[in-house]
Structure formats: structure tokens, C-alpha cells
mmCIF file of the C-alpha atoms, coordinates in Angstrom:
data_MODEL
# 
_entry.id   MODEL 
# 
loop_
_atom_site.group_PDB 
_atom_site.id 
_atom_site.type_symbol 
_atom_site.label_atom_id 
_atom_site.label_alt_id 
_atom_site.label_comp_id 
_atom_site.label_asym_id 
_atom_site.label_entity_id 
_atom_site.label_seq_id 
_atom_site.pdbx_PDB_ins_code 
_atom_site.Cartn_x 
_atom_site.Cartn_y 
_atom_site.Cartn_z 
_atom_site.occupancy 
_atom_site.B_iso_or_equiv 
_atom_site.pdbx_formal_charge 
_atom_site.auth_seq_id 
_atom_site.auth_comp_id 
_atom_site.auth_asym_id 
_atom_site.auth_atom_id 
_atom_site.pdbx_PDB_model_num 
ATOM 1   C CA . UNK A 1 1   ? -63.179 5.231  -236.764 1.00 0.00 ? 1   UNK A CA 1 
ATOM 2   C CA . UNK A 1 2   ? -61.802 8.702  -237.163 1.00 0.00 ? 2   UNK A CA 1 
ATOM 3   C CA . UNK A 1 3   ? -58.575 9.756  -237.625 1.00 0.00 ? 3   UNK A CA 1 
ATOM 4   C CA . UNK A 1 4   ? -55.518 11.604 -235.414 1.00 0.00 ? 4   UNK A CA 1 
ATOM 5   C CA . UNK A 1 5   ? -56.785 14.699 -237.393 1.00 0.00 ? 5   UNK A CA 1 
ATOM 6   C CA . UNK A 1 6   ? -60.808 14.981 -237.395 1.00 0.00 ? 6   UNK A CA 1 
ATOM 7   C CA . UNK A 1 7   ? -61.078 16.860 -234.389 1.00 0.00 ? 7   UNK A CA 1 
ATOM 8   C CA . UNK A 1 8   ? -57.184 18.769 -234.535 1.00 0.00 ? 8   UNK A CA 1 
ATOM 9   C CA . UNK A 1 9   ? -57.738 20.770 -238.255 1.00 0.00 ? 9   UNK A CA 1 
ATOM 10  C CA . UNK A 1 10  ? -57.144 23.820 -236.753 1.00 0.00 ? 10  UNK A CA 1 
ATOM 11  C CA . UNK A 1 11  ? -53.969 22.876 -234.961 1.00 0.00 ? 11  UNK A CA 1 
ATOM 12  C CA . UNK A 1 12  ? -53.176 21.213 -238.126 1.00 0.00 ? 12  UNK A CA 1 
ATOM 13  C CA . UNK A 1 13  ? -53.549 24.449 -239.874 1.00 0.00 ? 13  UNK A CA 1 
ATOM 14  C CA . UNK A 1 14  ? -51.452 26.029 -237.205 1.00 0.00 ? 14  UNK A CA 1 
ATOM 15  C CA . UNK A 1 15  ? -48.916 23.729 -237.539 1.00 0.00 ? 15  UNK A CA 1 
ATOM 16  C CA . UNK A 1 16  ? -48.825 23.874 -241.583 1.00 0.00 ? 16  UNK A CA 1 
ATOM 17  C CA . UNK A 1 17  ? -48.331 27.645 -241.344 1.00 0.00 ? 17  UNK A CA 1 
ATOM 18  C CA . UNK A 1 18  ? -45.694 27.710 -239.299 1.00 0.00 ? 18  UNK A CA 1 
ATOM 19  C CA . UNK A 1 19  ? -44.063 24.857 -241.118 1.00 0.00 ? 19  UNK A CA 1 
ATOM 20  C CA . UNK A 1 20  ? -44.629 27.209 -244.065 1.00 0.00 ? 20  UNK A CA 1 
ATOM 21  C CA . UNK A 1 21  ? -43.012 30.198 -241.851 1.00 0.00 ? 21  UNK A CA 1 
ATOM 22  C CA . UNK A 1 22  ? -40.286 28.069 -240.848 1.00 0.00 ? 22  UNK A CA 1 
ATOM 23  C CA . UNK A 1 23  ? -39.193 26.618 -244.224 1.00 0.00 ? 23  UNK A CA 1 
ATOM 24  C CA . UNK A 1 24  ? -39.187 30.561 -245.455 1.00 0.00 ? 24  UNK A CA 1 
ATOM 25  C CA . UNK A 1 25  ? -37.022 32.022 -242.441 1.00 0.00 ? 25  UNK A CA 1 
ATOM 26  C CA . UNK A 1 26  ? -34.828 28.843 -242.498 1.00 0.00 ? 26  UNK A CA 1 
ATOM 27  C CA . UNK A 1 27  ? -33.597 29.492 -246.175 1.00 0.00 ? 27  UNK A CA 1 
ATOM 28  C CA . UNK A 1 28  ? -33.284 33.779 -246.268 1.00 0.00 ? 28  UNK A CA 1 
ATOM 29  C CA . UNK A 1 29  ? -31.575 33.154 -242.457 1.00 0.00 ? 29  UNK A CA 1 
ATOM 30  C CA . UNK A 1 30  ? -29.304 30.345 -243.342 1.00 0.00 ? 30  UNK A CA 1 
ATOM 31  C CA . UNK A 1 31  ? -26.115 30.338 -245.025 1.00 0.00 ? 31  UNK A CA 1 
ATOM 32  C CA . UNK A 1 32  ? -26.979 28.918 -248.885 1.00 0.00 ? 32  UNK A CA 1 
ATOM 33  C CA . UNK A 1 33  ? -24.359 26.120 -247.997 1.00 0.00 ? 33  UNK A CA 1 
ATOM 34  C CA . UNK A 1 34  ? -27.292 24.743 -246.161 1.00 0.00 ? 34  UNK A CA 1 
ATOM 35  C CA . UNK A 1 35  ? -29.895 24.880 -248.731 1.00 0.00 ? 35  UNK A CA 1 
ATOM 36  C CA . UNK A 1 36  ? -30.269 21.240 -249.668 1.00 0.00 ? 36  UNK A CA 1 
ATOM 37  C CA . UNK A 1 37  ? -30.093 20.394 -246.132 1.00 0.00 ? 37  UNK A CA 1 
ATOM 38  C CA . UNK A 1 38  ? -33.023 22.722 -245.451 1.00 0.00 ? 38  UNK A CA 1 
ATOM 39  C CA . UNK A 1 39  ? -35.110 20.973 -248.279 1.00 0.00 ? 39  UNK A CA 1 
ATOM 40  C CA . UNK A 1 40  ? -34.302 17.815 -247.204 1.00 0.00 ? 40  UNK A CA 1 
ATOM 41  C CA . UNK A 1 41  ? -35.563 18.247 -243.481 1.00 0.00 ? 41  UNK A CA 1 
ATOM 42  C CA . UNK A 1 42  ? -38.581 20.070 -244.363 1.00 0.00 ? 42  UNK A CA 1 
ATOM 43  C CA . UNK A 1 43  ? -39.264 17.247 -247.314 1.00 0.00 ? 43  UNK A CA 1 
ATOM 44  C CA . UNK A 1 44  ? -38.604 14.666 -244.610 1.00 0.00 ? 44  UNK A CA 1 
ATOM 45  C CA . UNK A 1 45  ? -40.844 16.309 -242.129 1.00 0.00 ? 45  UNK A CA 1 
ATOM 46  C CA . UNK A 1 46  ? -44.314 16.658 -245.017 1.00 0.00 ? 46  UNK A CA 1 
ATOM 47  C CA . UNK A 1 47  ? -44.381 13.094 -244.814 1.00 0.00 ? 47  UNK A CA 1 
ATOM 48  C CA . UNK A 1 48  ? -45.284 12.370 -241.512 1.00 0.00 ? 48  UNK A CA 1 
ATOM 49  C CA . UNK A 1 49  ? -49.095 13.695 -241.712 1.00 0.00 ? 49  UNK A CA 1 
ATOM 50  C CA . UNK A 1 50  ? -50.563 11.423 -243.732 1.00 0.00 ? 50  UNK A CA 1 
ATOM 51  C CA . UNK A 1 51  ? -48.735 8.956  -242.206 1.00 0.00 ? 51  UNK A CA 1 
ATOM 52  C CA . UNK A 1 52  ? -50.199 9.829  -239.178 1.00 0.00 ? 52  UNK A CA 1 
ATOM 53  C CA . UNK A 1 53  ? -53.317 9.678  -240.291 1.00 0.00 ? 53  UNK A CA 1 
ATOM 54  C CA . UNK A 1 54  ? -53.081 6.849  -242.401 1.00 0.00 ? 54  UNK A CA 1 
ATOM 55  C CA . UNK A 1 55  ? -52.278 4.650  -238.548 1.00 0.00 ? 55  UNK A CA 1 
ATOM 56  C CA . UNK A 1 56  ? -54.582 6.358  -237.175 1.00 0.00 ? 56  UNK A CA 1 
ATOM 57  C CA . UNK A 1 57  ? -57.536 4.952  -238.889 1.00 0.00 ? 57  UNK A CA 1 
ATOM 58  C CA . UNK A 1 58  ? -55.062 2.066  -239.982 1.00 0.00 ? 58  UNK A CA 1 
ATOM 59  C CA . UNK A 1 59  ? -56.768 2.441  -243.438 1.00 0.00 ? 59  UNK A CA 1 
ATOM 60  C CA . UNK A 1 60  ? -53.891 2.702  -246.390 1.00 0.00 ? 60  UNK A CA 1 
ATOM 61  C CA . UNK A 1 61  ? -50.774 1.745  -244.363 1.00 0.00 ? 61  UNK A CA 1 
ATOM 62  C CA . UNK A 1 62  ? -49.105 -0.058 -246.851 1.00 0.00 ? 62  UNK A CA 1 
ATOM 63  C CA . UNK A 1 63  ? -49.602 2.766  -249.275 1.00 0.00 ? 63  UNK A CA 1 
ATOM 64  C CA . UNK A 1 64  ? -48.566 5.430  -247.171 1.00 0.00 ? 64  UNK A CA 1 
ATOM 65  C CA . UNK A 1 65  ? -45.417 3.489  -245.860 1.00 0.00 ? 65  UNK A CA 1 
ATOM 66  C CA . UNK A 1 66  ? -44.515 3.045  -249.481 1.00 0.00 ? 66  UNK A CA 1 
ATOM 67  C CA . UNK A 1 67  ? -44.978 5.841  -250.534 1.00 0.00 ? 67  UNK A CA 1 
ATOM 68  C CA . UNK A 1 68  ? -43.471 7.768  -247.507 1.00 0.00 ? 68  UNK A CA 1 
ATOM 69  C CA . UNK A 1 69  ? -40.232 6.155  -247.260 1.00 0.00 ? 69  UNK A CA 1 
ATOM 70  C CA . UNK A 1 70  ? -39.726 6.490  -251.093 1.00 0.00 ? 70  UNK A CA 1 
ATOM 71  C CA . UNK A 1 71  ? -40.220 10.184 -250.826 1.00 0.00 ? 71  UNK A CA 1 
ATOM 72  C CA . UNK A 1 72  ? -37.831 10.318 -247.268 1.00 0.00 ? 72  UNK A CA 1 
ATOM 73  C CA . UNK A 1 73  ? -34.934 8.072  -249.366 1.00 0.00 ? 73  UNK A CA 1 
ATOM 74  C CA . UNK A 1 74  ? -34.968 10.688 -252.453 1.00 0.00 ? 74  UNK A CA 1 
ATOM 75  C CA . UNK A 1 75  ? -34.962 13.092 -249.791 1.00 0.00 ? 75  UNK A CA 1 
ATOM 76  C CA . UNK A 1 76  ? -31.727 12.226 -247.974 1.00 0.00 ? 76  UNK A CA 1 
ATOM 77  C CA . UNK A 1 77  ? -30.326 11.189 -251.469 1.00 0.00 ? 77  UNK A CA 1 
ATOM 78  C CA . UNK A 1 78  ? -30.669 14.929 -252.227 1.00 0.00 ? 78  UNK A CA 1 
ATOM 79  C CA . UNK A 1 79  ? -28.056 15.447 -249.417 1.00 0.00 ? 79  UNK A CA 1 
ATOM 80  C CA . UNK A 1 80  ? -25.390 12.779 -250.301 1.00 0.00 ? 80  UNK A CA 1 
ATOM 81  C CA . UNK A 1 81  ? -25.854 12.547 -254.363 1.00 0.00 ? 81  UNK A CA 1 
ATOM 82  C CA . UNK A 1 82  ? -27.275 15.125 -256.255 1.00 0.00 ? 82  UNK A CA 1 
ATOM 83  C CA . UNK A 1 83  ? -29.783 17.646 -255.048 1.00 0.00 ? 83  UNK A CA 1 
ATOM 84  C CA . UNK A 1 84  ? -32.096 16.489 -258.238 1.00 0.00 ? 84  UNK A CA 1 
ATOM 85  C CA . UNK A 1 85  ? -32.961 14.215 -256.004 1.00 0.00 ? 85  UNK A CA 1 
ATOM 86  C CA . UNK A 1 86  ? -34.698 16.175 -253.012 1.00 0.00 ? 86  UNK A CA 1 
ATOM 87  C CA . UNK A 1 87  ? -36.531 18.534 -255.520 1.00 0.00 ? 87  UNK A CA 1 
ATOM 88  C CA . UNK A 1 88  ? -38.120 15.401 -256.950 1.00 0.00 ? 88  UNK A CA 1 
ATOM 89  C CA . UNK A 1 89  ? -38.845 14.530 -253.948 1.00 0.00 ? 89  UNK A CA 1 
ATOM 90  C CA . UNK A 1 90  ? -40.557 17.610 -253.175 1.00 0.00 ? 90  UNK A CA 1 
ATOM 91  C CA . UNK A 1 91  ? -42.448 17.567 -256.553 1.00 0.00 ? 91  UNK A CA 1 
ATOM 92  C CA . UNK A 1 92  ? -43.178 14.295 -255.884 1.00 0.00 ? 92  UNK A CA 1 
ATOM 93  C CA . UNK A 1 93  ? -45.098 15.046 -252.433 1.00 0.00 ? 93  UNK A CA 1 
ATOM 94  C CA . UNK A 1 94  ? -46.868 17.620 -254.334 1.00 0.00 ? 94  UNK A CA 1 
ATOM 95  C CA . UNK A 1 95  ? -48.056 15.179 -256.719 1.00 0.00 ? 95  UNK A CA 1 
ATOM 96  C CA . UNK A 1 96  ? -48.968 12.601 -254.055 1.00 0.00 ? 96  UNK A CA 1 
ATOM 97  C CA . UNK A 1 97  ? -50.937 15.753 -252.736 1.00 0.00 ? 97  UNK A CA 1 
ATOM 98  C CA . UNK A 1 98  ? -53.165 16.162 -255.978 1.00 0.00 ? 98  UNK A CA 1 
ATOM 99  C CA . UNK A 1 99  ? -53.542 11.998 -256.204 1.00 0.00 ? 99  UNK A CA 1 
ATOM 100 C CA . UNK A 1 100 ? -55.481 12.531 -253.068 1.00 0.00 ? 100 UNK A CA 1 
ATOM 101 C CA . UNK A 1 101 ? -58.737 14.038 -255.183 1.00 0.00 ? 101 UNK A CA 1 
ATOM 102 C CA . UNK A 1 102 ? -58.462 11.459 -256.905 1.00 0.00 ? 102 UNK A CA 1 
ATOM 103 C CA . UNK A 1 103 ? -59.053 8.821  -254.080 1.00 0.00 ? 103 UNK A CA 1 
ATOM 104 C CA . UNK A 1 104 ? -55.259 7.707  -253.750 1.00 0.00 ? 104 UNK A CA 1 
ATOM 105 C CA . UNK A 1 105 ? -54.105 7.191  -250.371 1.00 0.00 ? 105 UNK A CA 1 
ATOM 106 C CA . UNK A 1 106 ? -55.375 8.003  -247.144 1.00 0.00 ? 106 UNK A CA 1 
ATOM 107 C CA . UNK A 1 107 ? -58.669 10.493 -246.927 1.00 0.00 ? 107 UNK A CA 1 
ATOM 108 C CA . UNK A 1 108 ? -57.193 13.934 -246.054 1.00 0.00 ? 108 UNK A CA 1 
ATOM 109 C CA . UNK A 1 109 ? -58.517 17.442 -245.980 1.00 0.00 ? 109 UNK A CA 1 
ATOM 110 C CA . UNK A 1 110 ? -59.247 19.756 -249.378 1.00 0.00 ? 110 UNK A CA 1 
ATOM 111 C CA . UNK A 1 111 ? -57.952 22.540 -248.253 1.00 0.00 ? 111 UNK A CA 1 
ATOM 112 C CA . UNK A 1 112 ? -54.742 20.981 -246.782 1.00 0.00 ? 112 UNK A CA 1 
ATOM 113 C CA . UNK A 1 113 ? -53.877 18.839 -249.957 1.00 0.00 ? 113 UNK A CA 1 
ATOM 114 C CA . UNK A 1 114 ? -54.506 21.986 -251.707 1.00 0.00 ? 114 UNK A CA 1 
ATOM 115 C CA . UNK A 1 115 ? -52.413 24.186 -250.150 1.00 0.00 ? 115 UNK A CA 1 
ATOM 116 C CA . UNK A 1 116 ? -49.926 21.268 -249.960 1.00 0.00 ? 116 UNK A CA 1 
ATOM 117 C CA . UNK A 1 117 ? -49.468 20.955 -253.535 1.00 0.00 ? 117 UNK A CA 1 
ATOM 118 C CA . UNK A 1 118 ? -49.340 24.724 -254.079 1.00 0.00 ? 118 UNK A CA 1 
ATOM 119 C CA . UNK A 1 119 ? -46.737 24.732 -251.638 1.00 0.00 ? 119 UNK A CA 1 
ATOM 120 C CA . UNK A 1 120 ? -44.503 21.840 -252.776 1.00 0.00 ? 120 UNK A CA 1 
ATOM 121 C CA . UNK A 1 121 ? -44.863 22.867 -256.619 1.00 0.00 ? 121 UNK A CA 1 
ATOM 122 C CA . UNK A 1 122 ? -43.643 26.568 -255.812 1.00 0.00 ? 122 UNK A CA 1 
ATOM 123 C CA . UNK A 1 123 ? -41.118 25.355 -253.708 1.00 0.00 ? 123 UNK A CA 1 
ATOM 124 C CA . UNK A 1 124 ? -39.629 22.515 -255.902 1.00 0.00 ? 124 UNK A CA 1 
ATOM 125 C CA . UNK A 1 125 ? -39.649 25.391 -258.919 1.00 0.00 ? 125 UNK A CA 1 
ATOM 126 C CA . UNK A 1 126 ? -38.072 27.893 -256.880 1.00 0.00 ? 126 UNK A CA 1 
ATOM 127 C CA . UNK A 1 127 ? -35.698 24.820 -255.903 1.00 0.00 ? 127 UNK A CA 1 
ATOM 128 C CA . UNK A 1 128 ? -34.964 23.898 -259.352 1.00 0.00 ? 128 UNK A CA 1 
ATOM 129 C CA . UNK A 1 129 ? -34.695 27.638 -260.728 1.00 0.00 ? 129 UNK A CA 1 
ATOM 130 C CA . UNK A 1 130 ? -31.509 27.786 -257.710 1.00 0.00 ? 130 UNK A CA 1 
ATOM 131 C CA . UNK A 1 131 ? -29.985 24.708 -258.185 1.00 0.00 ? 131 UNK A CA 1 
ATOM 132 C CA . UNK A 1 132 ? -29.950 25.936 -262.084 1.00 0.00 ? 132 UNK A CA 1 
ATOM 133 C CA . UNK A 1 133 ? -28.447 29.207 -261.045 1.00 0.00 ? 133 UNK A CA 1 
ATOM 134 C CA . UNK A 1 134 ? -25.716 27.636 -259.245 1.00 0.00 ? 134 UNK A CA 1 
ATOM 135 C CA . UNK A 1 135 ? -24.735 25.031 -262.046 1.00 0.00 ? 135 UNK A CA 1 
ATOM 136 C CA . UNK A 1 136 ? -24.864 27.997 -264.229 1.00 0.00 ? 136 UNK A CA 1 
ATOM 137 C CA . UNK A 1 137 ? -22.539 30.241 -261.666 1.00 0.00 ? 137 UNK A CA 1 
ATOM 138 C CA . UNK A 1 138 ? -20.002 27.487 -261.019 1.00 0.00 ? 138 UNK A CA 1 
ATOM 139 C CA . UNK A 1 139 ? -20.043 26.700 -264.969 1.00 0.00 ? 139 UNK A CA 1 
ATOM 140 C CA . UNK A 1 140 ? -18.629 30.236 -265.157 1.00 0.00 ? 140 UNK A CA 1 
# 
């Protein structure tokens, strides 16, 4: 049985770039009032491909449910409580990225779980290192 994905890597990798492009434009375009906003849609939106993929071949469901929704509730909670919350979240994606070599989850691609986790640990730091400079600012 193959998955939503086999034969669609290259729109896959068209979509991933632009996702990339967007989440870049989105934060140097937008006013910085919308900055955990921005991380929480984009770290709402990462979760849905290997939840695709994972109903698609309806191998690792459960897992990907679990593990989806936990990652989508820290999300949101970045919004409402504290914005810890979404760059864990985004970490946390990253991680579930790199548990993927390791035979966790749903099979995905090597190059797209690398990338991901490249991706999600920059952003997350770069995340972290503004959140910091704003405590730090406001502390002032």
C-alpha cells in the first residue's frame, strides 16, 4: 500500500519550500505583534504531513494522532499562555523529525525529515533568542 506521498515528492518539495518562503516573508512583513501568531500557524500547519501520510497507508495512526494533537495544543497554548509554549512545540516537531531515523512513527522521506529538523531547530532558536530579547527589552 503506498502512501498520499510516494508518487507527489516533488510537489511535496514544492510545497515545503514555499512553506519555508512563506514562514520567512510572513515574519520580516508582519508587524512583530504577530509573531507568536505566525509560529503558531506555521507549527500548526507541519503537522499535517505525516498525518497525511500516516492515513494514507493507515500504518501509525494512533501515533501520529498523539503525537500531532500534542504538538497543535502546545501550539495554540503559545498564543493564549506563554509563547514557551509554541517554541517547544516547534522544537518538539523537530525532534519528532529526527525520531523518524530511528523508526518512530510513520515512514517518511530522508531528505524531508532532514530538512525538517534543520528547519524547526533554527527556527525554534531564532524563536527563543526573540522571545529572550523581548523579556530582556520590556525588563528595561
Amino acid at each position: 500500500m503506498s502512501g498520499f506521498f510516494d508518487k507527489r515528492q516533488k510537489p511535496l518539495a514544492v510545497a515545503a519550500t514555499l512553506y519555508l518562503v512563506l514562514l520567512l516573508w510572513s515574519h520580516w512583513q508582519l508587524n512583530p505583534a504577530y509573531v507568536w501568531g505566525i509560529a503558531a500557524f506555521f507549527s500548526v500547519a507541519m503537522n499535517f504531513t505525516y498525518l497525511t501520510q500516516a492515513i494514507s497507508t493507515r500504518k501509525f495512526v494512533p501515533t501520529e494522532i498523539s503525537i500531532a494533537m500534542a504538538l497543535i495544543v502546545f501550539s495554540l497554548l503559545g498564543v493564549f499562555v506563554s509563547p514557551l509554549f509554541v517554541i517547544v512545540a516547534i522544537f518538539g516537531h523537530g525532534c519528532w523529525d529526527l525520531a523518524k531515523h530511528f523508526g518512530r512513527g510513520v515512514p517518511f522521506y530522508f531528505w524531508y525529515t532532514c530538512s525538517c529538523f534543520i528547519v524547526d531547530t533554527a527556527y525554534s532558536s531564532a524563536l527563543l533568542w526573540y522571545w529572550f530579547q523581548v523579556r530582556s527589552t520590556l525588563a528595561a
